[in-house]
C-alpha angles and dihedrals in degrees: 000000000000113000120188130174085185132009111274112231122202114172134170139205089262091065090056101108093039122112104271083211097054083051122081107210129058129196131216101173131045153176146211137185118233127188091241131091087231125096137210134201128175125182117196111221108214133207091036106281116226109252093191101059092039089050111019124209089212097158098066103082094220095071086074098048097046095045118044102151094045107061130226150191145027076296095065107036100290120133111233115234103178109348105274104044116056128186125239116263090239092064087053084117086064102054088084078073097046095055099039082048100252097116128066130147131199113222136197079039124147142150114252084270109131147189100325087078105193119155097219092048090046090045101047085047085049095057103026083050094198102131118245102331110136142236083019107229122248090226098060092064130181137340088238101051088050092051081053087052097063099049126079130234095020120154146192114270126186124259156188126219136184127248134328106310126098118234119232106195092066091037118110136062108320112092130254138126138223146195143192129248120220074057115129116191108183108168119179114228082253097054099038081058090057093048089054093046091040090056095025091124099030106091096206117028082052096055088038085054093038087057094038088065100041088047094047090049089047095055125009086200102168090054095054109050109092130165135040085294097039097101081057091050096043086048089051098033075054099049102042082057094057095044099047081054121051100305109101098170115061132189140181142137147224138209148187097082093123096113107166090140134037086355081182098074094026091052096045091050088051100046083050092059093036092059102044099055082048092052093040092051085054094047095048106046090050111192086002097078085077093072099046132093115192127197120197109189140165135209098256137324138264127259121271101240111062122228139249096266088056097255126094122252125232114304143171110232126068150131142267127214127230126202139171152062098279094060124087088233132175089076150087127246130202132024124300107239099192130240094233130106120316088003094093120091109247083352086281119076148030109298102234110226101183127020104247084229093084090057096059083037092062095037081055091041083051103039102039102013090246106191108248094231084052097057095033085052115025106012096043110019107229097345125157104218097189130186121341115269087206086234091158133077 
């Protein structure tokens, strides 16, 4: 007997080319195996997190002025870095990092992306990373897959992803599978014989099947999230499996950053769910975290004035976070721009001052040794990567 909360999706590399919508299953997070004792995971924070509330800018004296309803600050619950960013309360789990030096963010970051502000549009451009160019084409595929690309002796590893949506950053030609949590695959001995026998002659709906069952019986994921942040803890206990295997490139993403309305409560719900599938990446991969960077990164930032439903409206400028032991954390990167007069961009939002690209660009150039004209050419389409923030231990 098959049971299945959600449809499992195991796709390979030879399915890359078929229609997604003739195919019934769909991937969000995926994996990939890398010849390199480094690891790489990068969520994918949707819905454009607010920098500014999840690390606030407190020193400079305009944050106050401009947000009255969302409070800020070490004054109002918020637990002080540097002395002039403080962390919101509801990352307080994750201090323990920060002050072991396993947490950092970059502030003032964004794609290329300007001014339309659509989240579908500022999503697709974050994970094609391909710069402005729009719409953004279905071929050129994701960020990830072309980092793939360029290294030799990659292969395809088995994953888990979440829900229904494909992915675009691992997306491409290089090979690599996925799967979805809340997913339970129990197979009698009888039945597991009949999908062998069903598939017997079918090279890859057999291995797919073949992996769908080992990794059932490895993880029985769906069974074991429970709670309002179990979905982020299955994603990271996952994960941390793969990677501590043969997977060495890791990707998922979460929602629900849209806070237009009552932030407060939106953004809280979201930062739970943010810091357990960190901390249960760092739990699960053991000494390996050591040897991981993760990026958690969203499509583009809020405005700086709150509005009057006590949420923020669509924006350009934000912030990543940074978390692992491969990162030199407990610290800022990038360069401050003000939220004062005529330091806003379009006197409304946070004024970039890197693309967030070159981030994710350096923490490749550490882990794997990308060459530098490969990711200023291929991986990253006309970026400039500048100078190296140092990001990693």
């Amino acid at each position: 007997m098959i049971e299945l909360d959600r449809r499992l999706f195991l796709k390979s590399a030879a399915l890359i080319g078929c229609s997604a919508a003739a195919h019934p299953l769909m991937t969000s997070m995926t994996f990939a195996s890398v010849p390199s004792d480094n690891r790489l995971v990068v969520i994918i924070l949707r819905g454009a997190m607010d920098g500014l509330d999840v690390i606030q800018p407190y020193g400079d004296p305009m944050l106050a002025k401009l947000r009255q309803q969302i409070s800020t600050g070490p004054d109002n619950g918020a637990l002080d870095l540097d002395g002039f960013y403080a962390l919101h309360p509801k990352l307080q789990p994750l201090m323990p990092l920060w002050q072991k030096g396993e947490l950092a963010f970059a502030h003032a970051v964004s794609t290329p992306y300007r001014d339309k502000r659509s989240h579908f549009d500022g999503q697709d451009l974050l994970e094609a990373g391909t710069g402005n160019d729009l719409p953004v084409d279905n071929q050129v595929g994701g960020w990830l897959n072309r980092l793939l690309q360029s290294m030799p002796q990659t292969s395809a590893e088995t994953a888990y992803a979440v829900g229904v949506e494909q992915m675009r950053i691992l997306s491409g030609q290089a090979a690599h599978l996925s799967w979805a949590p809340r997913a339970s695959l129990t197979l009698s001995p009888q039945a597991q014989m009949l999908l062998e026998h069903v598939y017997h002659d079918d090279p890859l709906f057999r291995d797919a099947a073949r992996d769908a069952v080992r990794i059932g019986s490895e993880t029985e994921m769906g069974e074991r999230a429970q709670g309002p942040t179990g979905d982020a803890v299955a994603l990271g206990n996952f994960a941390a499996n793969r990677l501590n295997g043969e997977s060495r490139i890791a990707a998922f993403s979460i929602a629900g950053w849209d806070t237009h309305a009552n932030q407060s409560q939106t953004l809280g719900r979201s930062l739970d769910r943010l810091a357990a599938a960190i901390l249960a990446l760092r739990d699960g991969l053991g000494q390996n975290w050591q040897r991981t960077t993760v990026l958690a990164m969203t499509e583009f930032g809020r405005t700086v004035r709150e509005n009057g439903s006590a949420g923020t409206d669509h924006g350009t400028g934000g912030a990543m976070l940074m978390a692992g032991g491969a990162i030199r954390g407990g610290r800022a990167f990038g360069d401050w721009p003000g939220l004062g007069d005529g330091q806003l961009y379009a006197d409304r939002d946070l004024m970039p001052t890197r693309d967030i690209r070159a981030y994710a660009a350096w923490a490749m150039r550490g882990l794997f040794g990308t060459d530098r004209e490969m990711l200023e050419r291929s991986i990253f389409p006309g970026l400039d990567l500048g100078g190296d923030p140092k990001m990693l231990a």
